[in-house]
N, C-alpha and C positions, 0 to 999 in steps of 0.2 A: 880487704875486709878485716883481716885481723887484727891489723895496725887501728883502723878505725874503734873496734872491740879493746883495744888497750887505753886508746883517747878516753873511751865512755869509763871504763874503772878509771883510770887516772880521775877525772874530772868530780865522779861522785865519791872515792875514796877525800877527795881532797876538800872534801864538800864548797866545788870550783865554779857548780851550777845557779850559781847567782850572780857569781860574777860576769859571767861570760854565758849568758842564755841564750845568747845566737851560736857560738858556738857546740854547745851541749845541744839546741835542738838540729844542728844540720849534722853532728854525728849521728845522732837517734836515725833521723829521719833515711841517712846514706846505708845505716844497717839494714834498719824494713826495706829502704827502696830494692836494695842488694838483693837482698830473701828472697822478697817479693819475686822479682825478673829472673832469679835461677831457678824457683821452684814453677813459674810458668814454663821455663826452659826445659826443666825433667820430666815435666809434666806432657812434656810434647805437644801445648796448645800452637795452634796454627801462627807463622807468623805476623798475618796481618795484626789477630787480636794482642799479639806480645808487641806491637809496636803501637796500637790504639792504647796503652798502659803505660810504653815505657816513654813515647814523648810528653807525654804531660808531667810523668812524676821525673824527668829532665828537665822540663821550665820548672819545676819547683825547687828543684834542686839548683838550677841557677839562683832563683829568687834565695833559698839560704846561703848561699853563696856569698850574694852579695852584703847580704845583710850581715855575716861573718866579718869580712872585708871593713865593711863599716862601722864595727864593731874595734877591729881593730886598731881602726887611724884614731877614733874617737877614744880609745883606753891609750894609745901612744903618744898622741899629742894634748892631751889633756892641760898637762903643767905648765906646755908652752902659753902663754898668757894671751900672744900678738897672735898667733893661732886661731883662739877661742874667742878675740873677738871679729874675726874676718869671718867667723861660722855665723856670726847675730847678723 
């Protein structure tokens, strides 16, 4: 979590959040999701209701995931020309 916490200043010190908005949103989202499921954890709620919470916001967190991912290939292969026209 703390590493995550240094992505998010890195990202908004560098004002990096436009570049990369899948990125910047699946760290946001990994901090709340974090919070979220440890402070249901301290809280001592039962575990069925901590897993009715924490598989869904795990498919959403795949879905930034991916979208990250695809975030990436598209900013790295950009320049390649024969690349960007196999994507059309």
């Amino acid at each position: 979590m703390s590493f995550t916490c240094v992505i998010v200043i890195v990202i908004f010190r560098r004002k990096l959040y436009r570049s990369f908005p899948a990125l910047t949103a699946c760290s946001i989202f990994q901090l709340i999701k974090t919070t979220f499921l440890h402070m249901e954890l301290a809280l001592g709620i039962a575990l069925l209701i901590y897993s009715y919470s924490s598989y869904p916001l795990k498919l959403c967190s795949i879905g930034f995931e991916l979208w990250v991912v695809y975030e990436v290939f598209k900013t790295v292969f950009e320049p390649y020309d024969a690349l960007r026209r196999s994507w059309r």
